[in-house]
C-alpha positions in Angstrom: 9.8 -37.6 -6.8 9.8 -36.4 -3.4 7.9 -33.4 -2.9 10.6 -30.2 -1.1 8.6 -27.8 0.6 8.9 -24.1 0.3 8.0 -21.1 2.5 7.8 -17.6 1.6 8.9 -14.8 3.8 7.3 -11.4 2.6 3.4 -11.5 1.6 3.9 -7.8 0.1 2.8 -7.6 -3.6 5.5 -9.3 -5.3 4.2 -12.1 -3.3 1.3 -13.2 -5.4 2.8 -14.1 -8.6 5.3 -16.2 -6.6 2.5 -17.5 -4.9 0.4 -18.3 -8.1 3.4 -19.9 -10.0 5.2 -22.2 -7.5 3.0 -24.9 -7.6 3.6 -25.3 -11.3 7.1 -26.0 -10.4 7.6 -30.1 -10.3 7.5 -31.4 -6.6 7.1 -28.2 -4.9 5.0 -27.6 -2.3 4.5 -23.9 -0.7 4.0 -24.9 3.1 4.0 -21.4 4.9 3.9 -17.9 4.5 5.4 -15.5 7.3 5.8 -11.7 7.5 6.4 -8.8 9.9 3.0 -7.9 9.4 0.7 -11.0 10.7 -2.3 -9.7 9.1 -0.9 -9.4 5.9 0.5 -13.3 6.0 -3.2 -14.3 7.3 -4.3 -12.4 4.0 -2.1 -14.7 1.6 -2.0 -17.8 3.1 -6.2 -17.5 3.4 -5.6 -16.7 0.0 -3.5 -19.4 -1.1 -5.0 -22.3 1.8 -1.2 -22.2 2.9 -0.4 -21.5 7.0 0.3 -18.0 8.0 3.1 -17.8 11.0 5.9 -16.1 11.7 9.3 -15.6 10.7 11.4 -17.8 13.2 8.1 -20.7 13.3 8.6 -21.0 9.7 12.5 -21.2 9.8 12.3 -23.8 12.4 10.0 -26.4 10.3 12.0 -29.4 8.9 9.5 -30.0 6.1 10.7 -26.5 4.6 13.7 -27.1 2.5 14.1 -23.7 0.8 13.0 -20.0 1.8 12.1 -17.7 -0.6 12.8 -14.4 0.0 10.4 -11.5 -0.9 10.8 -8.6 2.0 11.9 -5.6 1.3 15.2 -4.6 -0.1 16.6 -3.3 3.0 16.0 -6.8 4.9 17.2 -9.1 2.0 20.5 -10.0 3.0 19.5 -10.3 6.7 16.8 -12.2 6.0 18.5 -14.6 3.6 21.7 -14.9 6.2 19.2 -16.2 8.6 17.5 -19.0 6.3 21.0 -20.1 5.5 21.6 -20.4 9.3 18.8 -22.2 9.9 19.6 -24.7 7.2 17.5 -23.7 4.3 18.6 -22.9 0.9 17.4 -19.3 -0.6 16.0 -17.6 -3.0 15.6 -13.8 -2.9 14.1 -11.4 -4.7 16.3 -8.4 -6.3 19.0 -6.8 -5.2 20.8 -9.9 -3.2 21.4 -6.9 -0.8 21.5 -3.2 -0.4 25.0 -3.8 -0.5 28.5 -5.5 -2.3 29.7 -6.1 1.1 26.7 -8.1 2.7 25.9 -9.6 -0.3 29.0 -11.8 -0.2 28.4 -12.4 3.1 25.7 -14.2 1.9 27.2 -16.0 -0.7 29.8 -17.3 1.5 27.1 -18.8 3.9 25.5 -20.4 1.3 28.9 -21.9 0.3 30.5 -22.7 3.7 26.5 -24.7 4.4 27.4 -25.9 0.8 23.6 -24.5 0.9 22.5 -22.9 -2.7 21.6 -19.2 -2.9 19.6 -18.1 -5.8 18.2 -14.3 -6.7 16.1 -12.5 -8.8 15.5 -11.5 -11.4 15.4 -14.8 -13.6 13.7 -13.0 -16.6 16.1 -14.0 -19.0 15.7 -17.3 -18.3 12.7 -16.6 -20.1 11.8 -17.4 -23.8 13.2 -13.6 -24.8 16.1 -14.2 -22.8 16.6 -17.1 -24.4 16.6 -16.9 -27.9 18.4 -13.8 -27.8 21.5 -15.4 -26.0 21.1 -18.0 -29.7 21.5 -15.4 -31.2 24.6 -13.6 -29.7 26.6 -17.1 -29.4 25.3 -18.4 -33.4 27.1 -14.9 -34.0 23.8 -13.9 -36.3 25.6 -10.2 -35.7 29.1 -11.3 -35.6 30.9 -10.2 -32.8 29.0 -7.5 -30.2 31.4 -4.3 -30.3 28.8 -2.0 -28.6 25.3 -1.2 -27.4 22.5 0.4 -26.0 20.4 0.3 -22.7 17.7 3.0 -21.9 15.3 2.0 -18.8 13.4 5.6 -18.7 10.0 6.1 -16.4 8.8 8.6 -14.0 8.9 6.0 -10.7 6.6 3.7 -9.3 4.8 6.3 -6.8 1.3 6.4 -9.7 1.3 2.9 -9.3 2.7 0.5 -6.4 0.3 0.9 -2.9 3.3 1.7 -0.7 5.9 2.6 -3.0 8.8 4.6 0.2 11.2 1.9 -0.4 11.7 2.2 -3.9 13.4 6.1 -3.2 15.3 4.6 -0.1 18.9 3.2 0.1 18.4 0.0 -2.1 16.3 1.3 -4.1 16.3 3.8 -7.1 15.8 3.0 -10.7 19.4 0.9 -10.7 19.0 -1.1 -8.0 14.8 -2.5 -8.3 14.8 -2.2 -12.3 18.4 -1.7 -13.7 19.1 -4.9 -12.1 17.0 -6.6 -15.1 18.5 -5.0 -17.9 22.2 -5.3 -16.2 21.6 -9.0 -15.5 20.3 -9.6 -19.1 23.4 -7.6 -20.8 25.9 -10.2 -18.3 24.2 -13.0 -19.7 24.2 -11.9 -23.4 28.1 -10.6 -23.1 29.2 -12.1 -20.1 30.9 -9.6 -17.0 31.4 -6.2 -16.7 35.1 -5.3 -16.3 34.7 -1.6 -15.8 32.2 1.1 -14.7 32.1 5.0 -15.1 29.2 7.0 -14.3 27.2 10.2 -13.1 24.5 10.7 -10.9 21.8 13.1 -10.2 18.5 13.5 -8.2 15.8 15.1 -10.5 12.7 15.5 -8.1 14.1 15.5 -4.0 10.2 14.5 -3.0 8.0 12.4 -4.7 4.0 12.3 -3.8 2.1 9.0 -4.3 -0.9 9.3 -6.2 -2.0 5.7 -6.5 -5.0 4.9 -5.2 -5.2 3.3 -1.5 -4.2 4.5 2.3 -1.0 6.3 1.5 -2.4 8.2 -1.2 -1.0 11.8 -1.3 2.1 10.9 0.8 5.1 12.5 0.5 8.2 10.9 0.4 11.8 12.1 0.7 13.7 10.4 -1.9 17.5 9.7 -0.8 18.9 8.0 -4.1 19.8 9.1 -7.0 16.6 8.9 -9.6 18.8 9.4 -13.1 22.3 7.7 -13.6 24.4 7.6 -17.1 26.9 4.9 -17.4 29.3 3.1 -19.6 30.0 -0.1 -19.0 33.1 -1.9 -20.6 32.5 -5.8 -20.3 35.6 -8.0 -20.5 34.8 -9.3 -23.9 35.6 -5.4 -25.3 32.6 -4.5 -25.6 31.1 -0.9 -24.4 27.7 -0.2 -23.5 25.8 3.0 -22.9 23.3 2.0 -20.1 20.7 5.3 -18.7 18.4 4.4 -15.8 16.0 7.2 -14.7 12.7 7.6 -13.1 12.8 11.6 -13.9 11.4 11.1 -17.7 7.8 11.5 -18.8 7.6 10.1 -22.3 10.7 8.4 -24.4 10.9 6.7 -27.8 14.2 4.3 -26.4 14.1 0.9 -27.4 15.3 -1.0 -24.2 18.5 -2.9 -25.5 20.2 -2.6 -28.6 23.5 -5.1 -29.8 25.7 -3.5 -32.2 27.8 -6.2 -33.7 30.6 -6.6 -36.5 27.9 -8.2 -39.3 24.5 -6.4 -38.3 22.5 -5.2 -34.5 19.7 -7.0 -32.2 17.0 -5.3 -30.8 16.6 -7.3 -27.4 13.0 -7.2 -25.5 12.1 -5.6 -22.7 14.0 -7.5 -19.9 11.8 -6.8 -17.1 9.5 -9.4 -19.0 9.9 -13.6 -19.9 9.0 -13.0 -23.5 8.6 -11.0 -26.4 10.0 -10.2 -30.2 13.9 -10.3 -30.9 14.7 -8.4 -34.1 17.4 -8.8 -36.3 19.6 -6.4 -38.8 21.9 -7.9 -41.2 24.7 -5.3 -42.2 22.2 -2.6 -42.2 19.1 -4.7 -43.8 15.7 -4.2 -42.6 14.7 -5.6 -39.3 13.5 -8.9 -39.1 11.6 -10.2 -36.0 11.4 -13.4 -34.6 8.9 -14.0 -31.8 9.4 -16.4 -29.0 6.1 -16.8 -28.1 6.1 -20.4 -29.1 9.2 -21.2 -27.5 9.0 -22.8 -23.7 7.9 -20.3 -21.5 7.6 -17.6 -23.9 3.3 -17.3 -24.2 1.4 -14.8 -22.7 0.4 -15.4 -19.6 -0.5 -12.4 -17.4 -3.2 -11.1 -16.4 -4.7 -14.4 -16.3 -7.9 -12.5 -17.4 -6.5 -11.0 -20.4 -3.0 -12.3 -21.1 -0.6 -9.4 -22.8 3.0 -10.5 -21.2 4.9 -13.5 -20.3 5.3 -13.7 -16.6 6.7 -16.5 -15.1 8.2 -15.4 -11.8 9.5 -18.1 -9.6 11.0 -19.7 -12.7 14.9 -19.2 -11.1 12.9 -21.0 -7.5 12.1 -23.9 -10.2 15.4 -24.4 -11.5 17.1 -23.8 -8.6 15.2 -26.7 -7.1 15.4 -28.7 -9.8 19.5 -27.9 -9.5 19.5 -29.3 -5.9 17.8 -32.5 -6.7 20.3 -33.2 -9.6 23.4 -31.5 -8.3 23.8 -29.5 -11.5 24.1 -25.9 -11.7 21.6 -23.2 -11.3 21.4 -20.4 -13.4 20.1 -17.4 -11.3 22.7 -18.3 -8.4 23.9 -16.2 -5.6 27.8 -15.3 -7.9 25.7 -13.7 -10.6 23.5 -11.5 -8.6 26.9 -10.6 -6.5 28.6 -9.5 -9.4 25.4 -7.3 -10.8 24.9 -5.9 -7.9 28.9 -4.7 -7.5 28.1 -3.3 -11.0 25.1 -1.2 -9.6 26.9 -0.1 -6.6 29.3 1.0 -8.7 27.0 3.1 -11.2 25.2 4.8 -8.1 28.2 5.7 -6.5 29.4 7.1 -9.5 33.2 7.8 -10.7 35.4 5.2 -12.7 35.6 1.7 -11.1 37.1 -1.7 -12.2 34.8 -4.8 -11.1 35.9 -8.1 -9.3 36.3 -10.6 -12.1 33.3 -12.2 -12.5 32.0 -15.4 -15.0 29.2 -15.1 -18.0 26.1 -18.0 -16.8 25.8 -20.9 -18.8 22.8 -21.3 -21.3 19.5 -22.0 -20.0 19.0 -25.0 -22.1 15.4 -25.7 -23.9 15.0 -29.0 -22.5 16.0 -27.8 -19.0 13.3 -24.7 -19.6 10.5 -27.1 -20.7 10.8 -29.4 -17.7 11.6 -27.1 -14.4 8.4 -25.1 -14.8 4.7 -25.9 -15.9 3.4 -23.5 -18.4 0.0 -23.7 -17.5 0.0 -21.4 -15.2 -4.0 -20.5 -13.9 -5.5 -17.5 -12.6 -4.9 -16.6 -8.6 -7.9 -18.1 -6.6 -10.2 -15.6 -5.1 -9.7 -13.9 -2.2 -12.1 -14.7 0.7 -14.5 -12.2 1.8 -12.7 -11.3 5.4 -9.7 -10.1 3.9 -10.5 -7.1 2.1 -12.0 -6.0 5.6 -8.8 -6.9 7.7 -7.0 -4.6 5.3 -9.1 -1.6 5.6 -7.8 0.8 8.0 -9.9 0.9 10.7 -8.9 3.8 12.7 -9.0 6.2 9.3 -13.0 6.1 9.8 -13.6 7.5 12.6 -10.8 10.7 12.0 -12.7 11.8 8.7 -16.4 12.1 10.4 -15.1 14.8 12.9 -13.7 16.4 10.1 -17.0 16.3 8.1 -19.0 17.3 10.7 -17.1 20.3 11.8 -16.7 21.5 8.2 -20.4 21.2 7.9 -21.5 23.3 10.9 -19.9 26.0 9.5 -21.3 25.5 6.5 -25.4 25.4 7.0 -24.7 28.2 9.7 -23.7 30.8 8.0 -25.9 30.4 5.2 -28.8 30.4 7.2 -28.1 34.2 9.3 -27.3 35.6 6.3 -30.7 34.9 4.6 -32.4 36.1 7.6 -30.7 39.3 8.3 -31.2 40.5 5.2 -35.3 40.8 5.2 -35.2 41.4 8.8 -33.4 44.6 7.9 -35.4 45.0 5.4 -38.5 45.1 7.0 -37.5 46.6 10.0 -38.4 50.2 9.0 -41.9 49.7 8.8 -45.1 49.2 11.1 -45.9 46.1 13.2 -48.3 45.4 10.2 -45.1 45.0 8.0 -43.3 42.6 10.2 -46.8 40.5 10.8 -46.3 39.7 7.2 -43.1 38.3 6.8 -43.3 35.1 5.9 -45.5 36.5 3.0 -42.9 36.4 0.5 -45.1 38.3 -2.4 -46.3 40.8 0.2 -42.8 41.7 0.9 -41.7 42.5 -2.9 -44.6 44.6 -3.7 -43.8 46.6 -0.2 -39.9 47.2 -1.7 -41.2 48.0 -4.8 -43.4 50.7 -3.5 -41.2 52.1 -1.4 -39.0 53.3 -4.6 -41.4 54.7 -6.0 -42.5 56.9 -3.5 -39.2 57.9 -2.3 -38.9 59.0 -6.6 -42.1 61.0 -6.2 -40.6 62.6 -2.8 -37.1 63.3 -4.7 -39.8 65.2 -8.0 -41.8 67.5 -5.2 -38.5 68.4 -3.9 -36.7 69.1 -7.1 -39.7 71.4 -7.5 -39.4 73.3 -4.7 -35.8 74.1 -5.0 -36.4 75.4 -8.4 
């Protein structure tokens, strides 16, 4: 098997994962790393033992065959347009753009270059994703009639190091987590005909409070942070779907089925795994875990596995797709047609979609051979990193700041104690001040002097009577 090489554009966080699983992807081999931030790309490839260099060095190398895309959402379509220009086949992370319009402009490279385009997410590729698309086509609840989708959170700023673009244009909760759940409920009932919604903004600043360099930032959030929708698939079916990042605590399950002969519980999109539960015609639940299904066991963190992750899984298929001339299954069309859905709910309004088609069936087989599922831990990082990343110029603004706020500080402190005894002392004789730094001598002075001013105040009294 002859060995395509990869390089990633975007070393930002998403980028490790990606980085950590692509080797366990058949005859792939990550070659480069690039992004607009050289020190960052240094970083990861030191990280990794892959080359750092830049965008347009890594877009000319012939021994790259496909770009995986992992900047932000604002450069996605941009960035993937010039990969496709440059020959390469893509793969980008979610949303395919920031927008309906430049997102087809993508797929339309890609088909013009007769060039694949893949994009995130692939999650339900995943074991989860999986057996709950059995389910729906066995017809275990007969035919789906309606549903349920709650993705509720209060954001990402308590958690992600830089997390501005998330409350951007392309961001929001639709457009970096909806996108999961939408592209799960496309693959389970196939496309959405029809869109009506409502929008609102619940907090119009957010402040990070995650630890690291942009701690206590503000940030101006310019997209809508709660939207209500109801999405009417082509099949008949109508779904309630709420995506906010204005909610604290909830008890939503994430997707719910409601069918003609019982309901499915669905799990959590956002992940490759997890327990699908059952209902017949009202009958208690009955769960089925996938957890010893092809990619369906926890992997991540590598140090104490909870959650199947296996991100880059659509890069491995995709690949694998180009070497047999099959279909992919997180391809460019799909991600187009989620994301016209999206733009639709955060526009808000009623709105009929393009017609769009349901993704075939990730296959076991196909899921057992495109991806390794031993994925290992990341390798340590090397000891320069950490210290290219610590601001360097942050250092020397705090001392000045400490020192001038501790001037002030020791000063005062200091004239006030010595005032006071001088003041005290003042009134008597040179004798008196000789002993000032005769602490005791100085108390039983003040204690005197009370009691002869008392004796003073008695002879006086005496008088005037």
């Amino acid at each position: 098997m002859d060995e395509i090489g990869v390089g990633v554009v975007g070393c930002g966080n998403i980028s490790t994962v990606y980085l950590n699983n692509l080797p366990h992807a058949p005859g792939v081999k990550v070659r480069a790393v690039a992004d607009m931030k050289p020190e960052v790309a240094g970083a990861q490839g030191a990280r990794f033992g892959v080359p750092a260099m830049s965008v347009d060095q890594l877009l000319a190398r012939d021994d790259i065959q496909v770009v995986v895309n992992l900047t932000v959402p604002a450069s996605h379509g941009a960035v993937s347009l010039s990969a496709l220009s440059a020959g390469k086949h893509v793969f980008s992370e979610k949303p395919l753009a920031i927008d309906v319009e430049l997102g087809r402009r993508v797929v339309e490279a890609a088909a013009v270059r007769d060039l694949m385009v893949g994009c995130a997410p692939d999650t339900f590729l995943g074991a989860g994703g999986r057996l709950s698309r059995k389910m729906v086509d066995e017809g275990k609840v007969g035919r789906i009639l309606s549903g349920t989708a709650f993705l509720m959170s209060h954001g990402m700023e308590h958690w992600h190091p830089d997390p501005e673009f998330f409350f951007k244009k392309g961001g929001g909760p639709v457009l970096d987590v909806g996108v999961y759940y939408i592209t799960a409920l496309v693959n389970l009932l196939g496309p959405v005909a029809r869109v009506q919604s409502t929008t609102a903004t619940g907090f119009p600043e957010r402040i990070v409070t995650s630890e690291g360099p942009r701690k206590g930032y503000r940030i101006t959030v310019e997209t809508p942070t709660t939207c209500l929708a109801m999405l009417e698939f082509a099949s008949g079916a109508l779904l309630t779907f709420v995506a906010t990042w204005d909610v604290w605590r909830h008890t939503h399950p994430p997707i719910e089925l409601y069918g003609t002969e019982g309901s499915l519980r669905v799990p959590d999109p956002n992940f490759y795994g997890g327990v699908v539960e059952v209902s017949d015609r009202g009958g208690d639940w009955v769960r089925q875990d996938s957890q010893s299904m092809p990619l369906g066991r926890a992997n991540w963190p590598a140090e104490a596995p909870t959650r199947a992750n296996y991100r880059a899984l659509g890069v491995a298929d995709m690949i694998a797709a180009i070497r047999t001339g099959r279909a992919h299954h997180a391809s460019g069309r799909l991600a187009l047609h989620v994301l016209e859905v999206m733009e639709a709910i955060v526009k808000g309004g009623s709105i009929e979609m393009t017609p769009a088609e349901r993704p075939a069936a990730f296959e076991e087989n196909d899921a057992a051979e495109v991806f390794d599922a031993s994925v290992t831990p990341p390798p340590p990082s090397p000891k320069p990193a950490p210290s290219r990343r610590r601001p360097a110029k942050k250092r020397p603004a705090k001392k000045p700041t400490a020192k001038k706020a501790k001037k002030p500080a020791t000063k005062k402190p200091k004239k006030s104690v010595t005032k006071k005894p001088k003041r005290a002392v003042g009134k008597t004789s040179k004798k008196a001040v000789a002993k000032k730094p005769k602490r005791p001598v100085a108390k039983k002075r003040t204690a005197k002097k009370p009691a002869a001013k008392k004796k003073k105040t008695a002879k006086k009294a005496r008088r005037g009577r």
